[in-house]
VOMI-741528 format. One record per residue: residue number from 0; x negated, y negated, z of N, C-alpha, C in turn. Coordinates in nm, 2 decimals. Layout:
<recs>
+-----+--------+--------+--------+--------+--------+--------+--------+--------+--------+
!  nr !    nxx !    nyy !    nzz !   caxx !   cayy !   cazz !    cxx !    cyy !    czz !
+-----+--------+--------+--------+--------+--------+--------+--------+--------+--------+
! NUM !      X !      Y !      Z !      X !      Y !      Z !      X !      Y !      Z !
...
+-----+--------+--------+--------+--------+--------+--------+--------+--------+--------+
</recs>
This chain:
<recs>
+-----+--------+--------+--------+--------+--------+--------+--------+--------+--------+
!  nr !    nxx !    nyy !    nzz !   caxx !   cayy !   cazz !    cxx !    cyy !    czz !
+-----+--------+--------+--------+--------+--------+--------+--------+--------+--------+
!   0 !   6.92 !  -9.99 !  13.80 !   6.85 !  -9.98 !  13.92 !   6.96 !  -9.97 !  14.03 !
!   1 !   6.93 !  -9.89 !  14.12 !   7.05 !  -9.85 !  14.26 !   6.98 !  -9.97 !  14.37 !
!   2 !   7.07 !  -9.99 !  14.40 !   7.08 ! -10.07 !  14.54 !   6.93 ! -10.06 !  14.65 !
!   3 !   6.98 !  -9.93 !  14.67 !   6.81 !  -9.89 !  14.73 !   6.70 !  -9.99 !  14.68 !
!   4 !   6.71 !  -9.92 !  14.55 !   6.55 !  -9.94 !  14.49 !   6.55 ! -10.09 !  14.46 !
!   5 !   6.66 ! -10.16 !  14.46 !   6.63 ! -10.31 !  14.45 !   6.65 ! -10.38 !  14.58 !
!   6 !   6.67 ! -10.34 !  14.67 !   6.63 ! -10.36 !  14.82 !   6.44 ! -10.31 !  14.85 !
!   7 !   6.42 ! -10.21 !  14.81 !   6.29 ! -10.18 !  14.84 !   6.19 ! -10.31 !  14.76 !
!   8 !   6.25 ! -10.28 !  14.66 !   6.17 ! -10.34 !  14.52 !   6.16 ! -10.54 !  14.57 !
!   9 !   6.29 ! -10.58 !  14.65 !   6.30 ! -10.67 !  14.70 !   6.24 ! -10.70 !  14.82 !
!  10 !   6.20 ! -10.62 !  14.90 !   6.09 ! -10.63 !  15.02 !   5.96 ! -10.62 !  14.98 !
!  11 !   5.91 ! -10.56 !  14.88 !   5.77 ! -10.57 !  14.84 !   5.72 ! -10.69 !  14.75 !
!  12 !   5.80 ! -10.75 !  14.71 !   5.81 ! -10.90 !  14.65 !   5.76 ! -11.01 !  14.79 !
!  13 !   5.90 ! -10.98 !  14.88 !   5.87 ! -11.06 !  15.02 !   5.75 ! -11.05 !  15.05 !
!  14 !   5.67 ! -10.93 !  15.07 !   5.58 ! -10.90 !  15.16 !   5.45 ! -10.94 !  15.08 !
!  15 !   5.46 ! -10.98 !  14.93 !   5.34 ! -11.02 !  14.87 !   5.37 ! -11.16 !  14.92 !
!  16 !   5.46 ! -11.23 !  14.85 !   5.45 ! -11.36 !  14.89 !   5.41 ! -11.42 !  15.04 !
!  17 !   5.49 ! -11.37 !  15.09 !   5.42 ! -11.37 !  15.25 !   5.24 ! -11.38 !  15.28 !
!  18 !   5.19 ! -11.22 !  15.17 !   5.05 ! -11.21 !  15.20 !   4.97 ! -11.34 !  15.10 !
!  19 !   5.03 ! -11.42 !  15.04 !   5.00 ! -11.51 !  14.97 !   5.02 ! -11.61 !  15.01 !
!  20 !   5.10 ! -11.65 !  15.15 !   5.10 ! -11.76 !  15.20 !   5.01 ! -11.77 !  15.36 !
!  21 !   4.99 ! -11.65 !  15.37 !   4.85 ! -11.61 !  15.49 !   4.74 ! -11.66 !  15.40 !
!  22 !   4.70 ! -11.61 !  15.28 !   4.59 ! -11.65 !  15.18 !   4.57 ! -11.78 !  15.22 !
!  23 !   4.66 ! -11.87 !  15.18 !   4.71 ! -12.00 !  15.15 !   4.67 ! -12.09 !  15.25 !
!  24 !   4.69 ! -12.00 !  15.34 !   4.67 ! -12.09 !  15.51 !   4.50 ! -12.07 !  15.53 !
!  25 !   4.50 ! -11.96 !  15.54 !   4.34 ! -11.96 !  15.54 !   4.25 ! -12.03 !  15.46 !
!  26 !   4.26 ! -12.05 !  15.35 !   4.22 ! -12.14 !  15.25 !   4.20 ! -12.29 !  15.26 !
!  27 !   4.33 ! -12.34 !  15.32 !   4.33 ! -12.45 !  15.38 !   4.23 ! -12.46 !  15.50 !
!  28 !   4.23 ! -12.39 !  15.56 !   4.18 ! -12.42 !  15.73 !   4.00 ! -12.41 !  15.67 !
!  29 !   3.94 ! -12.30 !  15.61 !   3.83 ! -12.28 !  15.56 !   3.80 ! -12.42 !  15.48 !
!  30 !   3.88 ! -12.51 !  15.43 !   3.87 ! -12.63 !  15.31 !   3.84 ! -12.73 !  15.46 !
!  31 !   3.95 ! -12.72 !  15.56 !   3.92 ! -12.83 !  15.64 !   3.84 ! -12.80 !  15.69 !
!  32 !   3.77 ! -12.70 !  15.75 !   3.62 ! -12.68 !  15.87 !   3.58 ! -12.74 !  15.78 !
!  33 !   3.52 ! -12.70 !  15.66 !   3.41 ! -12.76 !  15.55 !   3.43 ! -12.93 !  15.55 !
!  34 !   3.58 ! -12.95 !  15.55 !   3.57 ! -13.13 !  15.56 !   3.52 ! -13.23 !  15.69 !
!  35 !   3.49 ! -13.13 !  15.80 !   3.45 ! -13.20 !  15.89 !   3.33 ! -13.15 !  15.92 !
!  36 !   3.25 ! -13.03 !  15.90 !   3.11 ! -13.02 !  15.88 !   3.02 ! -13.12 !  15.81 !
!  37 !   3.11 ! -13.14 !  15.67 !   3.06 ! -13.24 !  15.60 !   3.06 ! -13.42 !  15.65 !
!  38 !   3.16 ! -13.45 !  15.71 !   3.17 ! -13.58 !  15.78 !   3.11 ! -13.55 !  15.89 !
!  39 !   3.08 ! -13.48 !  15.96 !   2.97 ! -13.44 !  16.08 !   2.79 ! -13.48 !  16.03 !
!  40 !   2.80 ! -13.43 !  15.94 !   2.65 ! -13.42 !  15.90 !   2.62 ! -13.60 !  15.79 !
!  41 !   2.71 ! -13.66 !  15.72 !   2.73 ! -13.78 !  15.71 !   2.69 ! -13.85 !  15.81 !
!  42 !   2.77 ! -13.87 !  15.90 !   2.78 ! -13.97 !  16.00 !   2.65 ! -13.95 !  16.11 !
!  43 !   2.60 ! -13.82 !  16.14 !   2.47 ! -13.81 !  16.20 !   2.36 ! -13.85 !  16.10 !
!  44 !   2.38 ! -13.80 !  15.97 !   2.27 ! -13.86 !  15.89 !   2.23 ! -14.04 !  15.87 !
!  45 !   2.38 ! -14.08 !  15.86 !   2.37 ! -14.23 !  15.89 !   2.31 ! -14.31 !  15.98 !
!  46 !   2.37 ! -14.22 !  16.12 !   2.31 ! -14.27 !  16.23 !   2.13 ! -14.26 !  16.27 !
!  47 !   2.09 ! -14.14 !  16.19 !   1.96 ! -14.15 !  16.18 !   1.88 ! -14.26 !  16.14 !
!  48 !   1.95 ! -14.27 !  16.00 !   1.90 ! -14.39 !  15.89 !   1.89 ! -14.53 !  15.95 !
!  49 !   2.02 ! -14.58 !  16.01 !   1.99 ! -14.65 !  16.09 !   1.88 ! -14.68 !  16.20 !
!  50 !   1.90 ! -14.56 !  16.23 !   1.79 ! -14.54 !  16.39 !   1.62 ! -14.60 !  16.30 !
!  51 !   1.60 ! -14.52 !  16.22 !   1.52 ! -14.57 !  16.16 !   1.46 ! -14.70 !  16.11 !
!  52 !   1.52 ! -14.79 !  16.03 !   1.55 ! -14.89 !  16.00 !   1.55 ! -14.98 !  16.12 !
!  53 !   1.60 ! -15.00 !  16.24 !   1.55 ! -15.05 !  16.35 !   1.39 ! -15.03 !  16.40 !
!  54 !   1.35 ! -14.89 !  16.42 !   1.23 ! -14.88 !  16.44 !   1.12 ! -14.95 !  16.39 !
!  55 !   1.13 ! -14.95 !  16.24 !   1.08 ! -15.03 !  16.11 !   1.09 ! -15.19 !  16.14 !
!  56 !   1.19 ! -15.26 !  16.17 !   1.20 ! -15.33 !  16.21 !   1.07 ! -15.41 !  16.29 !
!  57 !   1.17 ! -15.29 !  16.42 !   1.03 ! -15.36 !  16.58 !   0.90 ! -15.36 !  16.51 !
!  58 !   0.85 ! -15.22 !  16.47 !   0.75 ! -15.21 !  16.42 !   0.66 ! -15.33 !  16.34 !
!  59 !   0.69 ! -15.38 !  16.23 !   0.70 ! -15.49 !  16.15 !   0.70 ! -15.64 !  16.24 !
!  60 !   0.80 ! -15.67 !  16.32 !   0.83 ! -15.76 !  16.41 !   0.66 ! -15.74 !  16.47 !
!  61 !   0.62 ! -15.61 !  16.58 !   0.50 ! -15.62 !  16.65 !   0.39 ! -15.68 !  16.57 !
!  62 !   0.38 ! -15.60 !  16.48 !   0.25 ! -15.60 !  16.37 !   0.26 ! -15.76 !  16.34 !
!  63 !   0.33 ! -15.86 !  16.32 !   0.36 ! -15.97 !  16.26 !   0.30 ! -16.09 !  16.37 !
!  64 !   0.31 ! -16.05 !  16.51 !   0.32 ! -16.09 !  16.64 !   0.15 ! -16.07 !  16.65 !
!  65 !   0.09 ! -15.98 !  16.61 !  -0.10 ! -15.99 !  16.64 !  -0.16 ! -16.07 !  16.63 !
+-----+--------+--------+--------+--------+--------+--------+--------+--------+--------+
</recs>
């Protein structure tokens, strides 16, 4: 192999890896939106549950009070 062609042959290596570490990043970032979508929809779901569970409460409390 001439010089050349293991210089070329050596930039097309770089420039995969490279396109594999753009991959890599994107992958992550798409992994993290999804981790906070998911803790988003948790923690409002909770706070529902709760909300509810209070309601229930009063509710119960009134009814008890007649």
């Amino acid at each position: 192999m001439k010089t050349g062609e293991a210089r070329q042959r050596y930039e097309e290596i770089v420039e995969v890896i490279e396109t594999f570490d753009k991959g890599k990043k994107r992958a992550a970032g798409a992994v993290a939106l999804t981790a906070i979508l998911l803790a988003l929809a948790t923690m409002m779901s909770h706070r529902t549950h709760t909300e509810t569970v209070i309601i229930e409460g009063e509710r119960n409390t009134q009814w008890g009070e007649l």
